[in-house]
N, C-alpha and C positions, 0 to 999 in steps of 0.2 A: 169808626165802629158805630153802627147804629146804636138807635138807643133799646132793641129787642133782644140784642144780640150781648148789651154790656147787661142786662137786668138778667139776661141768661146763668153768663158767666160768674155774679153774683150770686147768685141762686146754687150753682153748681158748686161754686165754691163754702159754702152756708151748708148744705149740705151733706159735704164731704166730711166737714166733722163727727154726723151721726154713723159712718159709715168707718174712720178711722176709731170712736170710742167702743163701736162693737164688736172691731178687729183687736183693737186692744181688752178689752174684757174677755174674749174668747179665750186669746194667746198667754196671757199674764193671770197670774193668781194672786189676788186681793184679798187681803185680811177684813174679818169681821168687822176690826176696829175702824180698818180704811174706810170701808163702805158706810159705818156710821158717820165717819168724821163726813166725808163725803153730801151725805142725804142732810146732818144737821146745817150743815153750811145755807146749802140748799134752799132749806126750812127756814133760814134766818134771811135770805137774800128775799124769799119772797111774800114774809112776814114785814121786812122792811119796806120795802114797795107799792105790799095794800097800804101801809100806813101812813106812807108820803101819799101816796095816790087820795085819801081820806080827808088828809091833812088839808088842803087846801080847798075839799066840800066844805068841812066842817067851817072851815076861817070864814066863807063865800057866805055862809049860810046862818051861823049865828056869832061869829065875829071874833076877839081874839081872847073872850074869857072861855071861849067851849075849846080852845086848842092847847091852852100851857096848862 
């Protein structure tokens, strides 16, 4: 398989997810609660991420008393 044809299949497969969560949102009824629990997770996955992402400027840049 080439290598256009596997970044394809990738891609199509990546996807398919955004297309199965709004099939399922459509079909299914979701509690207020779900959806919070849902979006806070969310909020926390990518609260964690700037911070790790941060985390090693800050180490870079002023050393290991600006990180703990």
């Amino acid at each position: 398989m080439s290598k256009w044809m596997e970044a394809g299949l990738w891609g199509l497969v990546s996807g398919s997810a955004l297309v199965l969560g709004s099939l399922a949102a459509y079909y299914l009824t979701i509690t207020q609660k779900t959806i919070a629990f849902i979006m806070a997770f969310g909020a926390g996955v990518l609260i964690s991420a700037l911070s790790f992402e941060l985390m090693d400027v800050a180490y870079n840049q002023a050393g290991i008393a600006a990180t703990t």
